[in-house]
C-alpha positions in Angstrom: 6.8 15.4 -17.0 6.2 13.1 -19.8 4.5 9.8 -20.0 4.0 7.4 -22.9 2.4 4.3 -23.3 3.3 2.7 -26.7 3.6 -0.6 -28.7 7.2 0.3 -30.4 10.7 0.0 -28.5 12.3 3.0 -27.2 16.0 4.1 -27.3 17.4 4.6 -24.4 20.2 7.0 -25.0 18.2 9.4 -27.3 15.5 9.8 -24.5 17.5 10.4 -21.9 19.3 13.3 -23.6 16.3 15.1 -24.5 15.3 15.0 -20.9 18.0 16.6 -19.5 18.6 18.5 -22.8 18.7 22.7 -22.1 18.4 22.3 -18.3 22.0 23.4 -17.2 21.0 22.8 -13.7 20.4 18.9 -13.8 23.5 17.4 -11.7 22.0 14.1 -11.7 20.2 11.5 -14.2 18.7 8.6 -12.4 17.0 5.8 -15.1 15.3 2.1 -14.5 15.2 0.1 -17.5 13.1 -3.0 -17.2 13.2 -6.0 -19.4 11.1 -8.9 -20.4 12.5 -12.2 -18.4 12.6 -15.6 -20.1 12.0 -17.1 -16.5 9.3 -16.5 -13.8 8.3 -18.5 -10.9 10.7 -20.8 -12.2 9.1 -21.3 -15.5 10.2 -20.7 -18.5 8.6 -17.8 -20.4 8.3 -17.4 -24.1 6.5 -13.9 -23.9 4.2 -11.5 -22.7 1.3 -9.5 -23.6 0.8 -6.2 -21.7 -3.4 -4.8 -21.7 -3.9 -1.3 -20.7 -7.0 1.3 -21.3 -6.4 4.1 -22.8 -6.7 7.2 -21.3 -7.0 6.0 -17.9 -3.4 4.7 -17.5 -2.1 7.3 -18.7 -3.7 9.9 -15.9 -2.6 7.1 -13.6 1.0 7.2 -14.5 1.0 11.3 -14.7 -0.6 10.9 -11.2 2.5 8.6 -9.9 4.9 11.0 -11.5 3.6 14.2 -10.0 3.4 12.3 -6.2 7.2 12.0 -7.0 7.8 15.7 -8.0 5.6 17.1 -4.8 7.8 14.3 -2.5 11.4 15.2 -3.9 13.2 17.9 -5.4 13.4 17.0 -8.4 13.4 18.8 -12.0 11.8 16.7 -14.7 10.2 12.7 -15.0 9.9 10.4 -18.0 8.0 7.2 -17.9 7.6 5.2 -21.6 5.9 1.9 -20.3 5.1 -0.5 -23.6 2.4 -2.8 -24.1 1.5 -5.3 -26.8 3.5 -8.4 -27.4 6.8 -8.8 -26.0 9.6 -11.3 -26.1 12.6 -12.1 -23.9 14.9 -9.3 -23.8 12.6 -6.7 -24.6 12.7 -3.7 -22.9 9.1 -3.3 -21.0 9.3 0.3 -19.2 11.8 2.8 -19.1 11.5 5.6 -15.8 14.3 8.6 -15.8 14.3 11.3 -13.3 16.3 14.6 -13.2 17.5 16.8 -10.3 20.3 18.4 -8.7 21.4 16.1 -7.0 21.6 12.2 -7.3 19.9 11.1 -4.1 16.3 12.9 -5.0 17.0 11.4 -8.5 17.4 8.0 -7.4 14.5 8.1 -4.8 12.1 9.3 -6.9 12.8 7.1 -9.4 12.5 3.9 -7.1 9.5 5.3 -6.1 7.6 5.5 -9.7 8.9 1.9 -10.1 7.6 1.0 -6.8 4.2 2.5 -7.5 4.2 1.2 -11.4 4.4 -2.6 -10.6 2.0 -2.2 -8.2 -0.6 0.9 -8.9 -0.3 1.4 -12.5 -4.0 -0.2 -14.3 -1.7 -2.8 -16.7 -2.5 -6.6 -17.0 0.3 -9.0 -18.0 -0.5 -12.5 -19.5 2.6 -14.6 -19.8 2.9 -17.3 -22.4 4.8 -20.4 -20.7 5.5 -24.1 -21.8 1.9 -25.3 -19.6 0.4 -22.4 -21.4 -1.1 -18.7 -20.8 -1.4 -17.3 -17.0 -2.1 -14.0 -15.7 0.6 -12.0 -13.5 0.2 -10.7 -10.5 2.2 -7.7 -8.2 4.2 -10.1 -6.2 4.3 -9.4 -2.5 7.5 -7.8 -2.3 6.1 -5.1 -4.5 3.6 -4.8 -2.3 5.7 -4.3 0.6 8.2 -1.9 -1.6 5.3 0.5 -2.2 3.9 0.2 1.2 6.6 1.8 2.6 6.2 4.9 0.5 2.5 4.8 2.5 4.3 5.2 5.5 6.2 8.1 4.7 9.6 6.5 3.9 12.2 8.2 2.3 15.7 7.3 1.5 
């Protein structure tokens, strides 16, 4: 299990071979890569800064990953979520999960994102043409993760 917050970019290719690098047993790589939009709310958005603490994210993220490894059967976890400055087309957060089997892969994956856009302590300001605003989990996260609460599984 590996988490990393970090300012620089990420490769996507490179990390997702050392994760499943010297486990013969992984049958199944499941990966959500999310990007920076240049629309929200139907505005137009010129970037966004992500805020974290130190430290405490990072125990929160390691806590999200390991509710995913006790719920599924699954082998390892990456998360890399970035913060700093961002533009449009940059890529924010990238979550990989490795099992057996695809279906624990790709539940536990949508489960971290579920509880990153929603649990994980990060604060985004987006820059916009009417100037900076704060972003909130939208309600459909909400109601992504909340199902989780209730013991849903795929």
């Amino acid at each position: 299990m590996a988490v990393r917050v970090q300012t620089a970019d990420f490769d996507v290719g490179a990390e997702l071979a050392a994760l499943r690098s010297g486990n013969p047993a992984v049958g199944a790589v499941a990966s959500f890569i999310g990007c920076v939009r240049d629309m929200n709310e139907g505005d137009r958005v010129g970037g966004m800064f992500l805020e974290h603490y130190p430290g405490m994210t990072e125990r929160e993220l390691e806590k999200i990953a390991a509710e995913a490894k006790a719920r599924w059967d699954i082998f390892d976890t990456l998360i890399i979520h970035r913060v700093g400055e961002l533009k449009p087309l940059d890529q924010i957060v990238l979550v990989a999960v490795t099992s057996a089997h695809r279906g624990e892969a790709l539940a536990a994956c949508e489960f971290i994102m579920d509880y990153l856009k929603t649990r994980a302590p990060f604060w985004k300001r987006e820059s916009t043409p009417e100037g900076e605003r704060w972003v909130d989990a939208r309600v459909s996260d909400d109601a992504a993760a909340a199902r989780w609460d209730a013991g849903a599984a795929r």
